[in-house]
C-alpha positions as CSV (number, residue, x, y, z in Angstrom):
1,X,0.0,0.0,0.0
2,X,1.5,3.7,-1.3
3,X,1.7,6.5,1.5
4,X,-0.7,8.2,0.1
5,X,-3.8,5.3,0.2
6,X,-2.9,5.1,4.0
7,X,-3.7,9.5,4.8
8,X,-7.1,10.7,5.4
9,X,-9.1,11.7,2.1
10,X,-8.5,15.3,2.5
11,X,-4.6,15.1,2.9
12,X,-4.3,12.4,0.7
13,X,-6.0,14.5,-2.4
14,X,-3.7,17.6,-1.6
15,X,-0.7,15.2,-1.6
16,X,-1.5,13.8,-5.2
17,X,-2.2,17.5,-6.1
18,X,1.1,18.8,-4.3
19,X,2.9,15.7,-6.7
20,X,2.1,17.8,-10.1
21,X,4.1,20.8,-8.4
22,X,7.4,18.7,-8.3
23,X,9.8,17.7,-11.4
24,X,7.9,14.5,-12.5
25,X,4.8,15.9,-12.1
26,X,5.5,19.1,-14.1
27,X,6.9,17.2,-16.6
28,X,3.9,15.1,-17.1
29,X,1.4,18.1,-17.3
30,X,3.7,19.5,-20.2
31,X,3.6,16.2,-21.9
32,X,-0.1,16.0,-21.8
33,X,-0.8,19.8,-22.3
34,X,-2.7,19.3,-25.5
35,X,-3.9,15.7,-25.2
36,X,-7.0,15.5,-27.4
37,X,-10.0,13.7,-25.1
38,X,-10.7,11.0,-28.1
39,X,-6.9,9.8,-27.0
40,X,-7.1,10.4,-23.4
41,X,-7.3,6.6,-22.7
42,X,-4.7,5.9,-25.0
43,X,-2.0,8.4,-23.8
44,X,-2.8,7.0,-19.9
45,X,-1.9,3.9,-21.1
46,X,1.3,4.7,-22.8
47,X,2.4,6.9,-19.8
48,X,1.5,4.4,-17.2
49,X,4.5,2.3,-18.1
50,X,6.9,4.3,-17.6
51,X,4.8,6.5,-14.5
52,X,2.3,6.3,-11.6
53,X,-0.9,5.9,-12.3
54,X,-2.3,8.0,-9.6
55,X,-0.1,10.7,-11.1
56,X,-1.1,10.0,-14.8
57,X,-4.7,10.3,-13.5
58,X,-4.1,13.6,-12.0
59,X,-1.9,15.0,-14.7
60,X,-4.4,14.2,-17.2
61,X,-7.3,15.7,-14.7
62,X,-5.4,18.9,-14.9
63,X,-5.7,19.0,-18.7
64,X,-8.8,18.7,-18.9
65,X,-9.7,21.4,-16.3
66,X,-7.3,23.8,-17.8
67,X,-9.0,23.4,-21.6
68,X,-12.5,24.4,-20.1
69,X,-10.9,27.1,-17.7
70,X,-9.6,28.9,-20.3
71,X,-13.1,30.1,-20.9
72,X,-12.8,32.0,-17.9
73,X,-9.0,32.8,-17.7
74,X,-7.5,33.1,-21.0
75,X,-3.7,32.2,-21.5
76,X,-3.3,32.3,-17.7
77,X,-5.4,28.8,-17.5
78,X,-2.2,27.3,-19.2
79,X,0.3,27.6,-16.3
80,X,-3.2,27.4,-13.3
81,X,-4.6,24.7,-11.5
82,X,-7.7,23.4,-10.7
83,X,-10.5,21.6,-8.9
84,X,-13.2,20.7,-10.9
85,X,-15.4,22.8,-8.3
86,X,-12.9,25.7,-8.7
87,X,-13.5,25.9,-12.7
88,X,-17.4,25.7,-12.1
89,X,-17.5,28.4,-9.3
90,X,-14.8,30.7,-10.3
91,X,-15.3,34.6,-11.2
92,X,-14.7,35.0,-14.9
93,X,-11.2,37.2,-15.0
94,X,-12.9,40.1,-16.6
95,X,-15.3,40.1,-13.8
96,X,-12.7,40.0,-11.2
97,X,-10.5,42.2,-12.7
98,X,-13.6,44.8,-13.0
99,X,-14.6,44.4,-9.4
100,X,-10.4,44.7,-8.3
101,X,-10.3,47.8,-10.4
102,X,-13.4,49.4,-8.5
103,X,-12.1,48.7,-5.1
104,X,-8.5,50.1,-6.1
105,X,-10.4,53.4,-7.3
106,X,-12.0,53.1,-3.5
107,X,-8.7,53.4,-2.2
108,X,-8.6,49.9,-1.0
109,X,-5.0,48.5,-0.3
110,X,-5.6,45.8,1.3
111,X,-8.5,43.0,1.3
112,X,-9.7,40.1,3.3
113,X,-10.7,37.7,0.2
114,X,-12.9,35.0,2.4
115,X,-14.3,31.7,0.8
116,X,-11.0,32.1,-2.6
117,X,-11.9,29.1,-4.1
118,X,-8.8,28.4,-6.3
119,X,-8.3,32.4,-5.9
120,X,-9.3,34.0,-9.3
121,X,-10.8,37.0,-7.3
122,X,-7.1,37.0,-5.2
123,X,-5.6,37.4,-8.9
124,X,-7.4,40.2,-9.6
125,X,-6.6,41.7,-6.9
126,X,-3.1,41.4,-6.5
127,X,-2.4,42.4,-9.7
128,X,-4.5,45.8,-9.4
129,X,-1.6,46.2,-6.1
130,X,-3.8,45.0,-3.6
131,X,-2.4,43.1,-1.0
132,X,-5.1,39.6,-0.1
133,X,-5.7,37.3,2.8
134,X,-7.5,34.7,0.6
135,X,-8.9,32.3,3.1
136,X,-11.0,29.2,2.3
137,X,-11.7,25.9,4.8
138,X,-11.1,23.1,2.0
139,X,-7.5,22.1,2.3
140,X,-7.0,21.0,-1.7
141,X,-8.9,24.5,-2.5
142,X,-6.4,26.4,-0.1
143,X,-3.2,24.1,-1.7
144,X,-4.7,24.7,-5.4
145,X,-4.8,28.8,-4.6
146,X,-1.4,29.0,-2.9
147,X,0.4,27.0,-6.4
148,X,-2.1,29.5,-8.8
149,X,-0.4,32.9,-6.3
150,X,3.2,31.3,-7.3
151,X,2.7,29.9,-11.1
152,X,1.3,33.8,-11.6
153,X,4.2,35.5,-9.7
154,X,1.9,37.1,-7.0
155,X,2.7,34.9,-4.0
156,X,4.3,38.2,-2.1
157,X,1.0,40.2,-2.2
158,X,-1.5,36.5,-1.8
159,X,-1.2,35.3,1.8
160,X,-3.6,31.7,1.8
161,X,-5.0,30.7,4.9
162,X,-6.9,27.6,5.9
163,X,-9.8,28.0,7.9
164,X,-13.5,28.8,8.6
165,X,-13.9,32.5,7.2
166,X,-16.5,33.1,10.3
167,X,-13.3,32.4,12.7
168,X,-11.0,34.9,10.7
169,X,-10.1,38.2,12.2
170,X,-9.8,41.2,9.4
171,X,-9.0,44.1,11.6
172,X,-6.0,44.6,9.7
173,X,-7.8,44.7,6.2
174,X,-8.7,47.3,4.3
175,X,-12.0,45.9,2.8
176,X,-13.7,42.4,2.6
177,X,-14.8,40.4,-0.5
178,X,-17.1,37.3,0.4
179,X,-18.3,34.9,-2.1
180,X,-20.5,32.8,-0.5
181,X,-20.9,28.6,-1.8
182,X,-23.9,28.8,-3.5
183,X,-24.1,25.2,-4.3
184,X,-25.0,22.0,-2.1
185,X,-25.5,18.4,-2.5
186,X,-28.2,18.8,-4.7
187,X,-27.5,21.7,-6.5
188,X,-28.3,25.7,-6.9
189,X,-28.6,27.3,-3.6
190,X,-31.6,29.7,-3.7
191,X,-32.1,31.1,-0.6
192,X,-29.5,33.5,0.6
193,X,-29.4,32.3,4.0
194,X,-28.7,28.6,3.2
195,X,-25.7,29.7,1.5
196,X,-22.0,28.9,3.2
197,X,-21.1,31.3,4.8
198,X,-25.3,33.0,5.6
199,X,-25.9,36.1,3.5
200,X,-26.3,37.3,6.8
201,X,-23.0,36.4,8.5
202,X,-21.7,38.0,5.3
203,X,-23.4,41.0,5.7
204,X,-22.2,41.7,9.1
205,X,-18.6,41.0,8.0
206,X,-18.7,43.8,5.3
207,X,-20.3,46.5,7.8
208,X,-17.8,45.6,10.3
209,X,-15.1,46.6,8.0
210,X,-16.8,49.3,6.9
211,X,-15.9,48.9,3.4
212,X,-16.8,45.1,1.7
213,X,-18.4,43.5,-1.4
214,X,-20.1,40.4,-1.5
215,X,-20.5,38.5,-4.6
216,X,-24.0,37.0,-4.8
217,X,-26.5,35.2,-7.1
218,X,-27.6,37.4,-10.1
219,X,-31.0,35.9,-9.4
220,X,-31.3,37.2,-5.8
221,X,-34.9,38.5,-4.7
222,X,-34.7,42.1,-4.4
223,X,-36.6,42.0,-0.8
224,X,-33.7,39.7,0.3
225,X,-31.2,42.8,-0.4
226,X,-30.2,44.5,3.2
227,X,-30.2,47.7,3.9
228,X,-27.6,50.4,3.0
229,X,-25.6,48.6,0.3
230,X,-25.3,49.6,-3.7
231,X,-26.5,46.4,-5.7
232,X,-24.6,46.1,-8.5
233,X,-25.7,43.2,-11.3
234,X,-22.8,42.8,-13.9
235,X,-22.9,41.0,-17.4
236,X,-20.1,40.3,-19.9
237,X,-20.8,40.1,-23.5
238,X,-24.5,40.2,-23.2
239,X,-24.3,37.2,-20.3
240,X,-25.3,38.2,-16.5
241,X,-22.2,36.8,-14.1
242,X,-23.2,37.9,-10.9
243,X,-24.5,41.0,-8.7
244,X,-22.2,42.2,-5.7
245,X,-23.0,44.2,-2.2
246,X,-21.3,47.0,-2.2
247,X,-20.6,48.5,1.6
248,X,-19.2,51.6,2.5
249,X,-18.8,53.5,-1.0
250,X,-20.3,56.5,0.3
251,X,-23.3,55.6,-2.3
252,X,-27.1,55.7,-0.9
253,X,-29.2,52.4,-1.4
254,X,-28.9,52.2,-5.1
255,X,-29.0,49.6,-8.0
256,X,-26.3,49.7,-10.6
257,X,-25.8,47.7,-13.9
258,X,-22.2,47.4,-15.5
259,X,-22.0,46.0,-18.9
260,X,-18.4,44.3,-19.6
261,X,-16.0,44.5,-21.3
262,X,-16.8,48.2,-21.9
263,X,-18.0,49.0,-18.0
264,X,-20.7,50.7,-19.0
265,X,-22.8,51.4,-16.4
266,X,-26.3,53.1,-15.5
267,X,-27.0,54.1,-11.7
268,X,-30.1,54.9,-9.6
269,X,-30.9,55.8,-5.8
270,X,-33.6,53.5,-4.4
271,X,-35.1,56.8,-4.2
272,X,-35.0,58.3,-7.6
273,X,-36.2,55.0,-9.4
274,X,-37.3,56.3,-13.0
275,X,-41.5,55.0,-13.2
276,X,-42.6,52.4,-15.4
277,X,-42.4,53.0,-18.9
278,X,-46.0,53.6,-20.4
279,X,-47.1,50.4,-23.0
280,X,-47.6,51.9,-26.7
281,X,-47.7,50.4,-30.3
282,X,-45.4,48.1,-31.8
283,X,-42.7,50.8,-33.6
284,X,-40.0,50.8,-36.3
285,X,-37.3,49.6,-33.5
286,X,-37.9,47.2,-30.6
287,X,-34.7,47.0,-28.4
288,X,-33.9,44.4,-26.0
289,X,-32.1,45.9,-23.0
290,X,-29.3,44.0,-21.4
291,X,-30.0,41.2,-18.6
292,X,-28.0,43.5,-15.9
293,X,-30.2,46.2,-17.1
294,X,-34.0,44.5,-16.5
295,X,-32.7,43.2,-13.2
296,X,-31.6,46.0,-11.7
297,X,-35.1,47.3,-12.8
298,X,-33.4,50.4,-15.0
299,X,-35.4,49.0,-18.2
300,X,-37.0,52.9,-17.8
301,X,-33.6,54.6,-18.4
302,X,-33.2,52.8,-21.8
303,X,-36.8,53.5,-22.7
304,X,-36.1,56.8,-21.8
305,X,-32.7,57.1,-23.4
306,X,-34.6,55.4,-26.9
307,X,-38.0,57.8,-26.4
308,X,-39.7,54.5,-26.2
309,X,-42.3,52.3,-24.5
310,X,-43.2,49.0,-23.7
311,X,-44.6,46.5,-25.6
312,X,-46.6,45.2,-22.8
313,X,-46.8,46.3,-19.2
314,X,-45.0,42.6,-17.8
315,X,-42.6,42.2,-20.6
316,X,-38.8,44.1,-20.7
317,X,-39.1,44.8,-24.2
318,X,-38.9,48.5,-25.1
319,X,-40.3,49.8,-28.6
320,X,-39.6,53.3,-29.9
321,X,-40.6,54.8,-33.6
322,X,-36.4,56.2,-33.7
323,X,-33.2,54.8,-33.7
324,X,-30.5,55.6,-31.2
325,X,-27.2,54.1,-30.0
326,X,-27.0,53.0,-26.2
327,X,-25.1,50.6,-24.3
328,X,-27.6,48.8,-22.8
329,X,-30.1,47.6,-25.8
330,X,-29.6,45.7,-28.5
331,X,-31.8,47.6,-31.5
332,X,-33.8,45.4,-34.1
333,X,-36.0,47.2,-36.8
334,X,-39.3,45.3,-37.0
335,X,-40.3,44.0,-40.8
336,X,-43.4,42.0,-39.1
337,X,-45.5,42.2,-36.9
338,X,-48.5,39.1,-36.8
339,X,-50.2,37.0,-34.0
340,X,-48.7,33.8,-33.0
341,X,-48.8,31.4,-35.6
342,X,-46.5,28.4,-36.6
343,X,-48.0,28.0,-39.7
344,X,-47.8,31.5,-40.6
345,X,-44.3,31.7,-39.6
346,X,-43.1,29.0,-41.5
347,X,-44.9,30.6,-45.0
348,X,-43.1,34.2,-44.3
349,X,-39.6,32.6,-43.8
350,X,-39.8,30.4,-46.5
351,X,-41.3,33.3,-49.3
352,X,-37.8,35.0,-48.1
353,X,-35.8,32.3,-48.0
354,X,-34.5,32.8,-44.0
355,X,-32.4,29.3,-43.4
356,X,-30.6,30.9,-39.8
357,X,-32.9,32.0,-37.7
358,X,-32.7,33.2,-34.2
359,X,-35.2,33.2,-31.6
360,X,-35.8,35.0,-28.7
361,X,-38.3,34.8,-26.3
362,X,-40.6,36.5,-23.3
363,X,-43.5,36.3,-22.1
364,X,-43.8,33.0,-24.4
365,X,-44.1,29.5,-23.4
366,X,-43.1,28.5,-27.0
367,X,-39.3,27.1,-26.8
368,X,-37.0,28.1,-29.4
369,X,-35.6,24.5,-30.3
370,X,-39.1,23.4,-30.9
371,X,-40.3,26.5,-32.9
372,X,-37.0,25.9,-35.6
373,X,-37.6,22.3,-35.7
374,X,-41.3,23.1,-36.8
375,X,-40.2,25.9,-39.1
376,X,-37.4,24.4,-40.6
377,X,-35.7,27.1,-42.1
378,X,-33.7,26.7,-45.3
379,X,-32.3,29.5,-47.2
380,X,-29.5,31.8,-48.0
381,X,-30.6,34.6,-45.4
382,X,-31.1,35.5,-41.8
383,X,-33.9,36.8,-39.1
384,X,-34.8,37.3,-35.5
385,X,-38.0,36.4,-34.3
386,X,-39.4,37.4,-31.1
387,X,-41.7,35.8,-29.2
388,X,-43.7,38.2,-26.7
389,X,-47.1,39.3,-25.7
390,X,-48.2,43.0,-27.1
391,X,-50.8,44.2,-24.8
392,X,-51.5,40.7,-23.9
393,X,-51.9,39.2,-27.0
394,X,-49.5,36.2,-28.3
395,X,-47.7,38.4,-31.0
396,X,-44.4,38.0,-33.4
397,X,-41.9,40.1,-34.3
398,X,-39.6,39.7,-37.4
399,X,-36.5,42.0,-37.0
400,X,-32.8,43.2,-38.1
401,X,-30.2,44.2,-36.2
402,X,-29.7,48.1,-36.6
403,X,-27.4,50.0,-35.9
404,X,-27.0,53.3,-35.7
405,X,-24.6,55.6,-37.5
């Protein structure tokens, strides 16, 4: 029996991870950098003969995770590591490096970065200058974040730290960031006090502080929002990431939504909350407003910014009879506009000869897969379909991307 079968399951997993670090280990993970998954099984074989299998397994577990984490991290995933966990749960780099580049601008020097994960937020950080405690209670997470500090260079300004973020003092901290495990056993976390550590642990972490961010689900219930805090939701490339707390800015209770990679951003007190746009007619130009927009409930700015109005009072679609640039809508110019109908649908594409088609939907229990595969587009040219409600009504929309000069 190997020392390693013979430690306890947590020490024994950080000591086949702490195995790549060393000169056989390394080696390995270069050899199998680029392995293709159709010859994963084939290139284990081949380097079990001449290596350890537990350390073939782990090598090649490391390839994979870096090929899907470079999603997130770009050329950096190359020279990271990984927990399978860790690629799943960790802040996309242009996220962190927005949210680092904030709290620099706040004068931050220096933050307690409880519940790291593998320590992409740490990254961020440290390379905006900001010296991090990144503490986190898994040992393999905390032995994972400490190698990803070194591989990157940053290991003078990235102290890691095992142990329960509620047990940690952060006197000596600037700022804290929490990020909260929003995942169990079975999945999604919804409720903001079953995550780990309690939104409401968190809470009282970043007011005792004074200044703090905590990194919660995009999806979060407005009423479940404390007190005294800026709610920022952020999306990248048209994709909602996340919303953060944000203590001790010197801003009033206020929603924010920042649009990546351009940080974009449109701001409201609680207070001064623009009313509901007024529902109109169908015009020349619907525009679908970015995901950080509609849930930080600023869908009025845009219509306000487009001189538009809803299409239907429920429904965060804004139509307007002119064409304007903004941020934080996409513009289509409508060619249709017709009642719900397959059959109908089907006859117009095919008269124009639309074989891509993309559709978008709300307010519609219609799903998109099952509307092309009845439809079945063929031709040389392209259209959006929306699929809404217009003052109630199941309605269609046939649109263009415009843009404005």
């Amino acid at each position: 029996m190997d020392q390693v079968s013979t430690l306890d399951p947590d020490s024994a997993a950080v000591a086949r991870f702490t195995a790549l670090l060393a000169g056989e280990g390394r080696a390995l993970l270069d050899e199998v950098r680029d392995t293709d998954p159709a010859r994963e099984l084939a290139v284990a074989t081949r380097l079990r003969r001449t290596h350890p299998a537990d350390l073939v397994s782990a090598a090649l577990g490391q390839a994979r995770l870096r090929q899907r984490a470079a999603v997130k991290f770009g050329a950096d995933a190359a020279r990271m590591f990984f927990t399978p966990d860790g690629v799943e749960q960790a802040t996309r780099t242009s996220v962190a490096e927005y949210r680092a580049g904030r709290m620099r601008e706040l004068g931050i020097g220096s933050v307690a970065d409880l519940c790291c994960g593998i320590g992409g937020d740490a990254i961020a950080l440290a390379r905006a200058g900001i010296r991090v405690l990144a503490v986190d209670r898994d040992p393999l997470t905390c032995a994972v974040a400490r190698a990803n500090a070194v591989a990157l260079g940053l290991d003078t300004l990235i102290e890691v730290r095992q142990a329960e973020v509620t047990e940690v003092g952060t006197d000596g901290y600037d700022a804290v960031f929490v990020d909260p495990a929003r995942r169990g056993g079975r999945g999604r976390i919804f409720d903001p006090e079953a995550y780990s550590p309690p939104l409401s642990w968190a809470v009282g972490a970043a007011r005792a502080a004074g200044l703090g961010a905590l990194k919660i689900a995009p999806g979060v219930p407005h009423e479940a929002v404390p007190e005294g805090v800026e709610t920022e939701w952020i999306s990248d490339r048209g994709e909602l990431k996340e919303a953060v707390l944000w203590f001790g800015t010197g801003a009033p209770d206020s929603r924010r939504s920042t649009l990546l990679p351009g940080a974009e951003s449109l701001w409201s007190p609680l207070d001064g909350m623009p009313p509901d746009p007024a529902v109109r007619p169908v015009g020349r130009y619907l525009y679908e407003p970015d995901p950080a927009v509609i849930r930080a409930r600023l869908v009025a700015t845009v219509a306000e910014q487009v001189s538009g109005g809803l299409l239907d009072a429920t429904i965060a679609y804004v139509t307007s009879d002119v064409l304007r640039g903004t941020p934080f809508a996409t513009a289509y110019e409508v060619t249709d506009h017709l009642p719900f109908s397959v059959k109908r649908l089907k006859a117009l594409l095919r008269e124009r000869g639309v074989g891509t088609l993309t559709v978008k939907k709300r307010g519609s229990a219609v799903e998109p897969e099952e509307l092309r595969r009845k439809v079945k587009p063929v031709g040389p040219h392209s259209a959006t379909v929306f699929l809404t409600r217009v003052a109630g009504a199941p309605t269609m929309l046939i649109g263009r991307p415009a843009r404005p000069e």
